[in-house]
N, C-alpha and C positions, 0 to 999 in steps of 0.2 A: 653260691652266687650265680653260675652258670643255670643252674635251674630255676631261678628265681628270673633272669634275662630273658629264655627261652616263654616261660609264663606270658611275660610283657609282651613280647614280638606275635605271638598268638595273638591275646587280646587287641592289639592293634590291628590284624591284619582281620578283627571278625566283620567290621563296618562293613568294608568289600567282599567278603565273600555272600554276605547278602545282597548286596545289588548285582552282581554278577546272576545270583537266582531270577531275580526280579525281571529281568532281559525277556527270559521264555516265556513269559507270557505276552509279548508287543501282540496288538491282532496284526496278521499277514495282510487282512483285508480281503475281498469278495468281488472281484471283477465281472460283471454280468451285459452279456450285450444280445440283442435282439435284433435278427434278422426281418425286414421286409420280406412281400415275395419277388422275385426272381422269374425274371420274363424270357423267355425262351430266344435264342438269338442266332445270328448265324456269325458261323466262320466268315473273319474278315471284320466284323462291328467292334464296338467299343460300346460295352455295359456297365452301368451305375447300379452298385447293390449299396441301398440304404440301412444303416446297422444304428441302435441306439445301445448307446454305451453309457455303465455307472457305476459305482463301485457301492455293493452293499455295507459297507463299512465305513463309507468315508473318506476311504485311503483317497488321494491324488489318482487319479490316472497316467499312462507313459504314452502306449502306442498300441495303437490298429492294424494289424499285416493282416493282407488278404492275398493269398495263392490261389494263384489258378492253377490244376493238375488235368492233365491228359492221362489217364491211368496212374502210373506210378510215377510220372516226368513231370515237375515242376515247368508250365510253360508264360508264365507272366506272373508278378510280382510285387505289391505296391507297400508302402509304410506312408501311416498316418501321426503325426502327432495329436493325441487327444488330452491334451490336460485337466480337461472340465466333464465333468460329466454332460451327453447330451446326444444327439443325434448328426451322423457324420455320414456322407456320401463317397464311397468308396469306388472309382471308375479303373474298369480295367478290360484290356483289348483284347482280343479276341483273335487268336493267331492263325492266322489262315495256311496251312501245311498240305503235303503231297499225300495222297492214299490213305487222309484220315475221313471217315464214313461219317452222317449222320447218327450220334448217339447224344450221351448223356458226360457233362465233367464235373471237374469236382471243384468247388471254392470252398478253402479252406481257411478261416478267421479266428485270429489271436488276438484278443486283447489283456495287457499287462498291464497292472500300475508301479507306481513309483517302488513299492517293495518286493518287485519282482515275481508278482504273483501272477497267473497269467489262466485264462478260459479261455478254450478252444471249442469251435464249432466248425460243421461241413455242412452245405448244401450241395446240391444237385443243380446244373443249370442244360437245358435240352439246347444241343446244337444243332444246325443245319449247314449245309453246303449252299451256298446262293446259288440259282437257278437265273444267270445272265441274259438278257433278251439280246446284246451281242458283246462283243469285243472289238477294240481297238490293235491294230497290228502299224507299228511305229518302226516304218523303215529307215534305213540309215542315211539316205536323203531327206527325212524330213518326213515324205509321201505317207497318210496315214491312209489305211485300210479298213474296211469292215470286214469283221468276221461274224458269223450267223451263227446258233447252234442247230446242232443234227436232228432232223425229224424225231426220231428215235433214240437220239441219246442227248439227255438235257446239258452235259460234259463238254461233249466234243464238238468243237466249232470249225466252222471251215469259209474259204474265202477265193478270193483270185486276185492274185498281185502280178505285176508286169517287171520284167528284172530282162537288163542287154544281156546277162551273161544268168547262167545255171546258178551260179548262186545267189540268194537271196537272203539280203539281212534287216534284222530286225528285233524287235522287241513289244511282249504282246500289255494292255492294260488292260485291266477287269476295271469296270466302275465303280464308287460307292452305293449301296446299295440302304433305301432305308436313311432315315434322320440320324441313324449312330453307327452307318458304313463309311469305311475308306478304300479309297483307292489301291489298287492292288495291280503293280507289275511283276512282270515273268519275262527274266531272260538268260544269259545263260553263266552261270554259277562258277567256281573254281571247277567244280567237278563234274558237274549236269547245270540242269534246267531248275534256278529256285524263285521263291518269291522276292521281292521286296528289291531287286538290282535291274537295269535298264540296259546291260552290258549285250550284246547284239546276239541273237541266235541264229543261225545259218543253215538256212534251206535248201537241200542242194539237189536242183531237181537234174532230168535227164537232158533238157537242152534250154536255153532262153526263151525268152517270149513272153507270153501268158500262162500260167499256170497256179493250179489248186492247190494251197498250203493250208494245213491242220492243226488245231493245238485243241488238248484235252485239259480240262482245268481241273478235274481230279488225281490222273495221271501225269498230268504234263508229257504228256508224248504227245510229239511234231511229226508232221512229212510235209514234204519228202526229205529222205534223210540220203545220205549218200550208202549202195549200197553197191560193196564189192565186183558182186557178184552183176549188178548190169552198167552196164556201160553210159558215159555222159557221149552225147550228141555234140559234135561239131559239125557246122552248119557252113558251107562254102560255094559259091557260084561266079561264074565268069563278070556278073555282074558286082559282085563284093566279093573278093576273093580273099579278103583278109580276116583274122579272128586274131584278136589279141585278148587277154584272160588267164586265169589262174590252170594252171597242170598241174598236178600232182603226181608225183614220184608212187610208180605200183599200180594207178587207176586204170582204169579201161576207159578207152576212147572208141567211139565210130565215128565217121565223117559220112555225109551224106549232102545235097543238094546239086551235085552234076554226076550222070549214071561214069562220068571220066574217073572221080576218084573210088572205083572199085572194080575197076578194070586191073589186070595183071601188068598191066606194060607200067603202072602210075607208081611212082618214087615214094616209098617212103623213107624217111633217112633214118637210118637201123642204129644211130646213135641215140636220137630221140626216141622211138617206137618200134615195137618190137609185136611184130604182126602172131596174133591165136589162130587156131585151129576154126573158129565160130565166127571169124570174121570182123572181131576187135583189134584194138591195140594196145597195149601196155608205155606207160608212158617210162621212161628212164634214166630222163635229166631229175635234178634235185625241185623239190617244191618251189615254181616263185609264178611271176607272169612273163608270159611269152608272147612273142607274133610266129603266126603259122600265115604262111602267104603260098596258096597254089598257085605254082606257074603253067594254067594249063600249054601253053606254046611248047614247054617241055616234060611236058607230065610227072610233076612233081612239087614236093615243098619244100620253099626255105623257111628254115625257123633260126630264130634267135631270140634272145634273153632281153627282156625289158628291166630298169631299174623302177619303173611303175608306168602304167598304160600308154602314159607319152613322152617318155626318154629310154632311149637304148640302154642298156648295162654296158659298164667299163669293170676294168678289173681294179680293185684298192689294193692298197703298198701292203695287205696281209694274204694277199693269194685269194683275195672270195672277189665274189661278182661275174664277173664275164671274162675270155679270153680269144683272141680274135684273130684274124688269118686275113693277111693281105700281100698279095703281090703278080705276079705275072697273069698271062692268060691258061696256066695250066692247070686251074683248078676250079672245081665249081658245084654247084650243087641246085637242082636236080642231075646238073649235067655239066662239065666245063664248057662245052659246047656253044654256050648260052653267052661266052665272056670272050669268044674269039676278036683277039686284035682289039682288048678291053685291056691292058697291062696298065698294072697296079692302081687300079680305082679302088674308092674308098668309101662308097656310099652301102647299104646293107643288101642290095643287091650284085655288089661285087664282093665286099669284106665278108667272110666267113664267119660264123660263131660257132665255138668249140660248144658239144655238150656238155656240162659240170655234171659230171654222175657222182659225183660226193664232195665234201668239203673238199677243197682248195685241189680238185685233179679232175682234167678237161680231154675229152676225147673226139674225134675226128677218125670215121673212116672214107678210104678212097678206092674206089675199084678202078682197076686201070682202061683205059677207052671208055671210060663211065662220068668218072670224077673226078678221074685224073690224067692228064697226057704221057705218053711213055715215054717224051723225049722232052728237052728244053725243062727241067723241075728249079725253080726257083719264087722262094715265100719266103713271108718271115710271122713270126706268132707277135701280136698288138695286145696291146691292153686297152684299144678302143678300137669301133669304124672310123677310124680316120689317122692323120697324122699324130705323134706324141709318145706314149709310151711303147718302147719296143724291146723286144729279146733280141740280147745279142751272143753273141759266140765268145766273147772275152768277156775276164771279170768284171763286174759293174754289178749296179743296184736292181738290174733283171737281166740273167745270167740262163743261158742254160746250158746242159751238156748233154750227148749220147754216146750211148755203146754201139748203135748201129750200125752195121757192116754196108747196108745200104745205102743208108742216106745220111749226108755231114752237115754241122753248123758252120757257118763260116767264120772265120776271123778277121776278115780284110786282108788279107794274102792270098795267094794260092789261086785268083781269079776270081774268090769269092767273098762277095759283099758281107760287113760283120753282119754276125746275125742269119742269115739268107740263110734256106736249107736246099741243097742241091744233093743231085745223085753224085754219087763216088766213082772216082775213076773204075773202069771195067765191070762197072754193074746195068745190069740191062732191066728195062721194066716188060711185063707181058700182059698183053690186053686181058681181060678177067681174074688177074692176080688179084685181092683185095689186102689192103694197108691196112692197120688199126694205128694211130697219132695217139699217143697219150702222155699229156704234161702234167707232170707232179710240181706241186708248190707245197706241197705241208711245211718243206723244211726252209721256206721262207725263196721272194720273187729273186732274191740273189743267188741261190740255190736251186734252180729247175732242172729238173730230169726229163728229161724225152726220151720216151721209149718208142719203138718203132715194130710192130706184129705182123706178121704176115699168117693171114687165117687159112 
């Protein structure tokens, strides 16, 4: 009986195992498509390749991908749905990139039908580099510029832009070029200089005014660039004696427009700038914008920290920004000299600005019969020019303390006002002794350390 069952279950199961055979022969079907020709184009267009598509079989059609390839780098990428056989227009852009030359790419076309059957084909298409009659240079006011290219190199263009200060910003536009060109900006990238963003590029030449700016639209290299190695011009005369503008922390500076500031007698404040060997200066506060104002009457400059071109810097409840010195006639800069019988004015020609040579820590030197008096020493350290936040000598929300043997903070005892820093019983000052002042806030404005150097 068991082999008589076994019988059955076979014979049953032979229906299916024939139609099962029957499957491998479905036709896959024969996907066939024909390229038009393919007209040569430049970097920066958008090209239409015309493809007739059908399937030798019959099958349904699916879809049309067309790549575009830069050597081995897939760089544009389209899908078509084609369900019908027939003739389909394929548009794709043409990517305009840095340091790629005049040659030949590749477009590469799939078409598949519904049974997953798929023919592929590559052509060639010749690129070029557009050859711009000028460029547009889009300053960060608005101000558009023309840029020309170079007798001799069809690449590099060049122009003349007007900027108050050394640096200049902007962003450059290529035109479209041609019935299937697009516009094409250049500015400046996460990393460099790329296509396709309007984000500002910054030209930083050797002093304001007029000057010649570059841009290469193969390379994408600019000038002027900032370079180490020479020095930015500040520009200063009796008749404008003020320069407010960006410093940077490490740069080289020269000043020039009165033969007074390169004379040996002329101040520079060794906080700020730090005089070469060649006749620069190194600058030493932290990167922001500043006012440099020479006083020629005392052959010298006060500087201090702007919070942007027309408001002073204050200092915020986290120790950053500005830190500030006001009080008696003992102090000053080019010269105390300058403030005699001036006790405690508060304007930026009396108030002092500490330099910030790093996060949240402020320094002040004083050479004595210079910048500071030997006698009568009494100040207090501000968080503005003017009335409002003040350091004082007991605890509170700006605090500070020292170890110095020389000079005390006060408490409101002892004769001395809270806050106020005065000389110490039986300490004497000597004319060309020189002070180094330096307040730390890292560890927060209720926490300040004053340290006090004698160099």
């Amino acid at each position: 009986m068991k082999n008589i069952k076994y019988i059955l279950c076979l014979l049953l199961l032979l229906p299916f195992l024939g139609s099962c055979s029957n499957d491998d022969s479905v036709d896959e079907g024969n996907p066939i498509l024909t390229v038009g020709d393919i007209s040569p184009a430049q970097f920066g267009d958008s090209v239409t390749i015309n493809v007739s598509c059908k399937d030798g079989s019959g099958i349904p059609l699916s879809t049309l991908k067309a790549s575009l390839m830069y050597g081995e780098e897939q760089v544009e990428n389209v899908t078509l749905r084609t369900k019908t056989d027939g003739d389909y227009a394929v548009r794709l852009y043409i990517p305009y990139y840095k340091n790629v030359p005049d040659g030949k790419a590749q477009i590469k076309l799939t078409l598949q039908n519904t049974h997953m059957t798929k023919t592929e084909t590559t052509c060639e298409i010749a690129l070029t580099r557009p050859h711009y009659s000028s460029l547009k240079l889009v300053a960060s006011d608005n101000t558009v510029y023309t840029l020309i290219p170079d007798a001799t190199n069809p690449y590099l263009f060049k122009g003349m832009v007007t900027s108050s200060t050394k640096t200049f910003k902007g962003y450059v536009v290529a035109p479209a070029q041609g019935s299937n060109g697009n516009e094409i900006t250049f500015g400046q990238g996460n990393e460099a200089i790329t296509q396709g963003v309007t984000d500002y590029i910054s030209f930083v030449n050797q002093k304001s005014g007029t000057f010649e700016v570059t841009f290469n639209t193969l390379t994408y290299a600019y000038t002027p660039i900032y370079d180490p190695t020479l020095p930015l011009e500040i520009t200063l005369t009796s008749a404008a004696p003020t320069y407010v503008g960006d410093l940077i922390q490490g740069h080289y500076y020269t000043f020039t427009g009165d033969d007074a500031l390169s004379t040996s007698d002329w101040y520079y404040d060794p906080d700020y700038f730090t005089k070469n060997s060649n006749g620069t200066y190194t600058f030493n506060g932290v990167d922001g914008i500043y006012t440099i104002k020479a006083d020629f009457a005392h052959k010298g400059f006060k500087i201090w920290a702007m919070k942007d071109k027309d408001k002073t810097a204050s200092l915020a409840d986290d120790g950053t920004g500005a830190l500030w010195i006001i009080g008696g006639d003992c102090f000053g800069k080019p010269t105390y000299a300058q403030v005699q019988g001036q006790s405690w004015w508060t304007d930026t020609d009396h108030a002092l600005c500490l330099a910030r040579i790093k996060d949240k820590v402020y320094q002040v030197t004083f050479t004595v019969g210079k910048q500071l008096r030997a006698t009568k020493i009494d100040f207090k350290f501000f968080g503005q020019a003017g009335w409002g936040t003040e350091f004082k000598g007991t605890a509170g929300s700006h605090y500070l303390t020292t170890t110095s043997t020389v000079f005390g903070i006060g408490t409101g005892s002892g004769g001395h006002d809270n806050g106020n820093i005065y000389l110490k019983d039986g300490q004497t000052l000597t004319d060309g002794d020189t002070y180094v002042f330096t307040v730390n806030l890292t560890a927060g404005c209720d926490n300040g350390v004053l340290t006090v150097t004698k160099k």
